[in-house]
C-alpha positions as CSV (number, residue, x, y, z in Angstrom):
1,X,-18.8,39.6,6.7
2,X,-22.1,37.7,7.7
3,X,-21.8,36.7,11.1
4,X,-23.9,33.7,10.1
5,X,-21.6,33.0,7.8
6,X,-18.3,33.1,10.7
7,X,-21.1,31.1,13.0
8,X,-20.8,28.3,10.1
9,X,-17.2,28.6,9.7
10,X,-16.5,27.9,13.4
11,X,-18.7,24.8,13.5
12,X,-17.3,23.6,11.1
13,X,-13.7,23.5,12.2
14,X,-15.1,22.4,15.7
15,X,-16.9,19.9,13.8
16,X,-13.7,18.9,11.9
17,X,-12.2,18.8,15.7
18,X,-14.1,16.8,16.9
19,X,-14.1,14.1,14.4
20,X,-10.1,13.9,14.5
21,X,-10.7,13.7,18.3
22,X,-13.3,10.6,17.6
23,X,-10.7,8.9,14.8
24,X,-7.9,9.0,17.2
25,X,-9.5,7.6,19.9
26,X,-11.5,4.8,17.6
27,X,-7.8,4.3,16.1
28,X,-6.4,3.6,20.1
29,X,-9.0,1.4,21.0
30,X,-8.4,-0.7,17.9
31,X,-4.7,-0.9,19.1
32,X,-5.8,-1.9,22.6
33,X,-8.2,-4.5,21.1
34,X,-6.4,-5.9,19.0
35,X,-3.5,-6.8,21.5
36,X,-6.0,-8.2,23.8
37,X,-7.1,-10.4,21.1
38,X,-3.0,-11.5,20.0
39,X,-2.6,-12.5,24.1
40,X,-5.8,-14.5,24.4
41,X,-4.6,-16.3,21.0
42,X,-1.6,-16.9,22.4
43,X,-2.5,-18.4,25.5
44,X,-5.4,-20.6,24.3
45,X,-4.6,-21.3,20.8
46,X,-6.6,-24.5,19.7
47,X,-9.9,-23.2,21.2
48,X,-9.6,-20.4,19.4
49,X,-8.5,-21.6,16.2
50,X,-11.6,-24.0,16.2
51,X,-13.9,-20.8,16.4
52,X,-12.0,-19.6,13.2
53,X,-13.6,-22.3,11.3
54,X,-17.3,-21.3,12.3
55,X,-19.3,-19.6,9.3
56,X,-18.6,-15.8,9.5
57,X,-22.3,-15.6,10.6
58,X,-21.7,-17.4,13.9
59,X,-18.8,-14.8,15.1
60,X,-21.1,-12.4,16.7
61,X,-21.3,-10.5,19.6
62,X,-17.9,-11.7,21.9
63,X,-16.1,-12.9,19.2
64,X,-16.8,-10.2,16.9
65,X,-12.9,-9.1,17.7
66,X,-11.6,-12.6,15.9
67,X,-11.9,-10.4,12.4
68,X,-9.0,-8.1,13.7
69,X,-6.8,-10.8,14.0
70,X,-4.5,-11.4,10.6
71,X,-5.9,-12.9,7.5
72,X,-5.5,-16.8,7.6
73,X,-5.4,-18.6,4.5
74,X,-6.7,-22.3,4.6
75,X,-3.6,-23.5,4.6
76,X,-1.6,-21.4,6.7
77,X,-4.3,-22.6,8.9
78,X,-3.1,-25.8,9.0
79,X,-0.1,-25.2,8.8
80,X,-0.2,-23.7,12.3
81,X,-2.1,-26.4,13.6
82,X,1.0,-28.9,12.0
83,X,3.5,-26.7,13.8
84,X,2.2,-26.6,17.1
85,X,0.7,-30.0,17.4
86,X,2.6,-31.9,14.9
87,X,5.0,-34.7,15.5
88,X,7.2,-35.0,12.4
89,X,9.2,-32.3,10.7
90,X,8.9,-28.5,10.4
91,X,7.1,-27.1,6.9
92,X,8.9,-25.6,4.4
93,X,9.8,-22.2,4.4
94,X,7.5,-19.9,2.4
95,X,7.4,-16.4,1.5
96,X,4.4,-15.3,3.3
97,X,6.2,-16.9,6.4
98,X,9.4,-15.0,6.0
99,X,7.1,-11.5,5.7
100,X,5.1,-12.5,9.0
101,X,7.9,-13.5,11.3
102,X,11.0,-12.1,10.3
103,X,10.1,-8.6,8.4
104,X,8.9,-5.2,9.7
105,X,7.4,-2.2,8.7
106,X,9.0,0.9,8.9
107,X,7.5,3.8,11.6
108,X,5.8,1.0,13.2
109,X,7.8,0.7,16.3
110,X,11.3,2.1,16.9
111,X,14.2,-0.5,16.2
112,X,15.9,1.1,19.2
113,X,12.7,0.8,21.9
114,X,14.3,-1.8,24.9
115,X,11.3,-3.5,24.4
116,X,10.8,-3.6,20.9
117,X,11.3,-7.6,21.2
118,X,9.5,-8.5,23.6
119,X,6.7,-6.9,22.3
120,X,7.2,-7.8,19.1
121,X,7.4,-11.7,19.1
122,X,4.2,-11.6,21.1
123,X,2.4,-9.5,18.1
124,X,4.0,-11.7,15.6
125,X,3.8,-15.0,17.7
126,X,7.6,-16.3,17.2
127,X,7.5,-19.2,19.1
128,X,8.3,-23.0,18.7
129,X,5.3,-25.3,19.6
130,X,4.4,-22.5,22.0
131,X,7.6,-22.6,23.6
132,X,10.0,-19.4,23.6
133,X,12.7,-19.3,21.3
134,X,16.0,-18.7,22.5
135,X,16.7,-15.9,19.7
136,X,15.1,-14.6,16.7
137,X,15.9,-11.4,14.1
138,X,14.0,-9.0,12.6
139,X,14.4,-7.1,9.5
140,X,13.4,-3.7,8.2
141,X,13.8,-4.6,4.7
142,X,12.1,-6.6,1.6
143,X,12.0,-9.9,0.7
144,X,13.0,-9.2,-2.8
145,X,16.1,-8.0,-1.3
146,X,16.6,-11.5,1.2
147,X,15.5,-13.9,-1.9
148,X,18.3,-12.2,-4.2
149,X,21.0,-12.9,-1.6
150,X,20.0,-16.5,-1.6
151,X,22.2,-16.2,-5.1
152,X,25.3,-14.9,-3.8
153,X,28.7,-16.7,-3.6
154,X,28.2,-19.0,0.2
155,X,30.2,-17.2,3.2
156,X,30.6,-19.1,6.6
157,X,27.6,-19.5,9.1
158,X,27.9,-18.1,12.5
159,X,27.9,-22.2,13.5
160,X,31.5,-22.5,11.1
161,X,29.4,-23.7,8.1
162,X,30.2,-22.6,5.0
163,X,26.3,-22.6,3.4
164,X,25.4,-19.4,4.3
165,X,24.9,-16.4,1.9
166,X,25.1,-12.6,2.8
167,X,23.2,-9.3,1.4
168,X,24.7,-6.9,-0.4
169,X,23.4,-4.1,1.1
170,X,23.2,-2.9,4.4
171,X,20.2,-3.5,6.5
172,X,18.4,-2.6,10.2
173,X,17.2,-5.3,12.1
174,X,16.9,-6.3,15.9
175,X,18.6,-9.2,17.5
176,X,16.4,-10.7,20.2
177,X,18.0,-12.8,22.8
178,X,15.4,-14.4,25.7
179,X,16.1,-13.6,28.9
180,X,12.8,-14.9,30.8
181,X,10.4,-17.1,30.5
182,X,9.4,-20.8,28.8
183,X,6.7,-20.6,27.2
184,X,4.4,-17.9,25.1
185,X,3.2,-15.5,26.0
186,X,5.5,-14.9,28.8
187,X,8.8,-14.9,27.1
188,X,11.1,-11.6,27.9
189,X,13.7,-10.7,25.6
190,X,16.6,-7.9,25.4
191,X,16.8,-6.2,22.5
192,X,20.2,-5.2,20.2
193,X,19.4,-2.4,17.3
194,X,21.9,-3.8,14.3
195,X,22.8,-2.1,11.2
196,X,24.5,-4.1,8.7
197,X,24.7,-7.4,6.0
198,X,22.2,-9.7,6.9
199,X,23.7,-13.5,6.8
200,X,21.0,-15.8,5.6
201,X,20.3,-19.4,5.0
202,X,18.0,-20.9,1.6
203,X,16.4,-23.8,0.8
204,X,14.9,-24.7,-2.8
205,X,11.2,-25.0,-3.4
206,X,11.0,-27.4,-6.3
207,X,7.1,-26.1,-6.5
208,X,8.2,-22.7,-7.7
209,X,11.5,-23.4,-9.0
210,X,13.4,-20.9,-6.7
211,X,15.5,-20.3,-3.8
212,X,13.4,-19.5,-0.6
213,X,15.5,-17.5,2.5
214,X,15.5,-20.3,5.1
215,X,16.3,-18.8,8.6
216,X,18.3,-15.2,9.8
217,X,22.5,-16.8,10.5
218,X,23.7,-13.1,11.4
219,X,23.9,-9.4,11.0
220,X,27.7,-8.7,9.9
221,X,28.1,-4.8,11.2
222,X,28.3,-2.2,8.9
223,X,31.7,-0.6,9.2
């Protein structure tokens, strides 16, 4: 064979090295970026926000990393804003609010990782008003699956109500229970791997005609 030909051969899988190489570390860098950009959200949220409503033009240079951070709506906008800052009561539940906060892809983190809450409500920024919240679940599952369950027959709450409904399929989650701190970011939490029926509240949305899942009751083991 043309050695010319075995020259081009080998630069090209050194070439094809190389740019795996160059993906892989532009892929970690993202990561580490974008986790810089979640704790500085967290910790100065209303500055920040503000800068979110600047013409896309005027986020240059330094603030260029604010377009990693996840795609707010107008209203989900405000809605933040209402949550933090607000006085009167807390908005309706909503899909896209259920998918943020409370559901998790699979292969993105191990459920069983020690740390996968503490890390996790950070990324997802469960908090009340900036405050830690005292427990929270997540769920490795749909929300197809969470809104059908809000038509099954009521079972008892965790708190001895009887308004609670429960999946009819097994599911993973986490149970996070905080175990340091007050307020975001610095809110530690253990973690509990759970496999089982996931015990949910609902409240109606007379705008769509349709139950909406509410909050996460429980996680009934799976025997």
């Amino acid at each position: 064979m043309d050695k010319s030909v075995l020259g081009n051969e080998g630069e090209g899988r050194a070439g094809t090295e190389e740019t795996r190489n160059s993906l892989h570390l532009a892929s970690e860098d993202l990561c580490e970026q974008r986790e810089r950009m979640r704790i500085l959200f967290t910790k100065h949220p209303l500055p920040l926000l503000f800068l979110l409503l600047l013409p896309p033009m005027q986020l240059q240079g330094t603030f260029s990393n604010f377009y990693l951070l996840p795609n707010f709506t107008k209203e989900e906008f405000y809605n933040y804003l209402y949550e933090i800052y607000g006085t009167g009561p807390t908005r309706p539940p909503s899909k896209r609010k259920i998918e943020k906060i409370v559901l998790v892809e699979e292969d993105w983190r191990p459920l069983r990782d020690p740390e996968y809450c503490t890390g996790e409500m950070k990324y997802k920024n469960v908090h009340y008003k900036m405050k830690c919240v005292n427990y929270h679940y997540f769920l490795q599952t749909s929300y197809e699956l969470l809104q059908q369950t809000c038509y099954n027959t009521a079972v008892l709450c965790r708190g001895g109500t009887n308004t609670c409904k429960m999946s009819s399929k097994a599911v993973e989650g986490v149970f996070c229970k905080l175990t340091q701190g007050t307020r975001m970011p610095d809110c530690d939490y253990e973690s509990t791997y759970m496999h089982g029926y996931v015990v949910i509240t609902c409240r109606w949305n007379n705008e769509t005609q349709e139950f909406i899942p509410h909050t996460i009751n429980n996680i009934v083991p799976h025997t």
